[in-house]
C-alpha positions, 0 to 999 in steps of 0.5 A: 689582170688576175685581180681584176677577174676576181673583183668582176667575178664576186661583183657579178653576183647582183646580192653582193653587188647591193651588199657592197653598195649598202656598205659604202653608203652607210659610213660605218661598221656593219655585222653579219646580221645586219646585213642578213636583216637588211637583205632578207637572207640567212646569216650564213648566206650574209657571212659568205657574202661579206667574206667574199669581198673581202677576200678581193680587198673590197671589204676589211674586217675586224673582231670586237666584244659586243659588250653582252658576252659571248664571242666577239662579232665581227664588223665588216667596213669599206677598205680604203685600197683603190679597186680600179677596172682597166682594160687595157691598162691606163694610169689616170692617177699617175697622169693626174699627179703629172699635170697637178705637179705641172700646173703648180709649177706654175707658181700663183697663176698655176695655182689660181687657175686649179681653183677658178677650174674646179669652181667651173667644174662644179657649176657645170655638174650642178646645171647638167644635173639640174637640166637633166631633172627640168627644173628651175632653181627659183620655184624650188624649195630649200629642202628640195635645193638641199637634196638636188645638192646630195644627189650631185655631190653623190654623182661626183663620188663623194659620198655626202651625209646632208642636215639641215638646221632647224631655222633653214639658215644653214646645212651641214654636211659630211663627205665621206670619201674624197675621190682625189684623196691619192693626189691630196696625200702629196698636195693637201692644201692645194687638193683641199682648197680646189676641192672647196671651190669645186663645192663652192661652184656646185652649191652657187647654182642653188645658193647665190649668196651662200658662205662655204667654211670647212672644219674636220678633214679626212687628211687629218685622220678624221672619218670624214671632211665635215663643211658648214654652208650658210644660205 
C-alpha cells in the first residue's frame, strides 16, 4: 500500500507523468538534458524529475563517460520491476499463470485453443479499433494500414517501432515490451507462439494474404521481438 501511494504521488505531477511516458515510448537511455530540451525546463528541474522516478523503482539509472571528458553523465531507462495499482489488492498475474498452466494441461487441444483464441483476440481488437476510427479497410492506403496497425498494437501495451520497406512489400517492426512477459518466463514457446497469433489475428484484418515470421526475442536477452511482415 506504502508503495502504491508513493507511485500515485510522483505520477500526480502532469511534467513527470509526460516525463515518463517520453521514456517509455523512446526504447533507449536518455540524459538529464535531453529531457531538459525536450520539455523546456532547467536541467535541475529535469534531474529532480528523473530522480523522482527512480526512487519509485519506475526508472534505473547508471553513470557513463561521454567519451568528451569530463565527468560521467548519467542515463536514465525504464526499469523492467512491474508497478501495479490495486485496490483492494488482486493477483491477475497469479491467476494467469493458474489458468495458462490449466489450459496446457490439456496437452494438444489445450494448446491449439490458446492460439485459435489469441488469433481471435487480435481480430477483435483490430476491428474495435477500426470502427472506433470509421473507416473502411479497402480505401485505405497501405501507409495508413500501417499506422492504424501501431496504433492497435500500442492500445495492447506493446510498445511497437513500424518501418515500411521501400517497394511497400513488406514491414518491420520491433516490440518493445511484451505485456505477458511475467507468464513467458515459465512457458516462452507457448507465450511466444500465442502472442504471433494474436499479431497475426490483428494484422489479417488490414492484410489478408499477409506472412508473419519472427527473428530476435526479448526472451533471448534481446532489446526487443523483432517481426518481418509480408503483404
Amino acid at each position: 500500500m506504502e508503495q502504491a501511494l508513493k507511485i500515485t504521488g510522483v505520477l500526480s505531477d502532469p511534467t513527470r507523468y509526460y516525463i515518463y511516458k517520453y521514456i517509455s515510448q523512446k526504447h533507449s537511455y536518455v540524459t538529464v538534458q535531453e529531457i531538459a530540451d525536450e520539455f523546456d525546463i532547467h536541467p535541475n528541474v529535469a534531474r529532480l524529475h528523473l530522480s523522482k522516478l527512480e526512487d519509485v523503482h519506475m526508472l534505473k539509472s547508471e553513470t557513463k563517460k561521454t567519451g568528451k571528458g569530463g565527468r560521467p553523465s548519467r542515463l536514465y531507462v525504464l526499469s523492467e520491476d512491474v508497478i501495479q495499482l490495486q485496490f483492494p489488492f488482486r493477483d491477475y498475474q497469479l491467476l494467469a499463470r493458474i489458468a495458462f498452466n490449466s489450459l496446457l494441461s490439456l496437452g494438444a487441444a489445450g494448446e491449439k485453443a490458446l492460439y485459435e483464441t489469441g488469433k481471435q483476440f487480435g481480430a477483435e481488437l483490430m476491428q474495435q479499433h477500426i470502427q472506433r476510427l470509421n473507416v473502411s479497410e479497402d480505401a485505405l492506403t497501405v501507409e495508413q494500414k500501417v499506422q492504424i496497425a501501431k496504433e492497435a498494437f500500442s492500445t495492447a501495451g506493446l510498445s511497437p517501432a513500424f518501418e515500411l520497406s521501400a517497394d511497400g512489400t513488406k514491414i518491420f517492426y520491433d516490440v518493445h515490451n511484451c505485456p505477458f512477459k511475467e507468464v513467458a518466463v515459465h512457458h516462452p514457446t507457448e507465450i511466444c507462439n500465442m502472442h504471433g497469433d494474436m499479431m497475426k489475428g490483428i494484422f489479417e484484418i488490414l492484410f489478408p494474404n499477409m506472412e508473419l515470421t519472427r527473428n530476435d526475442s526479448l526472451l533471448d536477452g534481446c532489446k526487443s521481438c523483432n517481426y518481418k511482415l509480408t503483404i
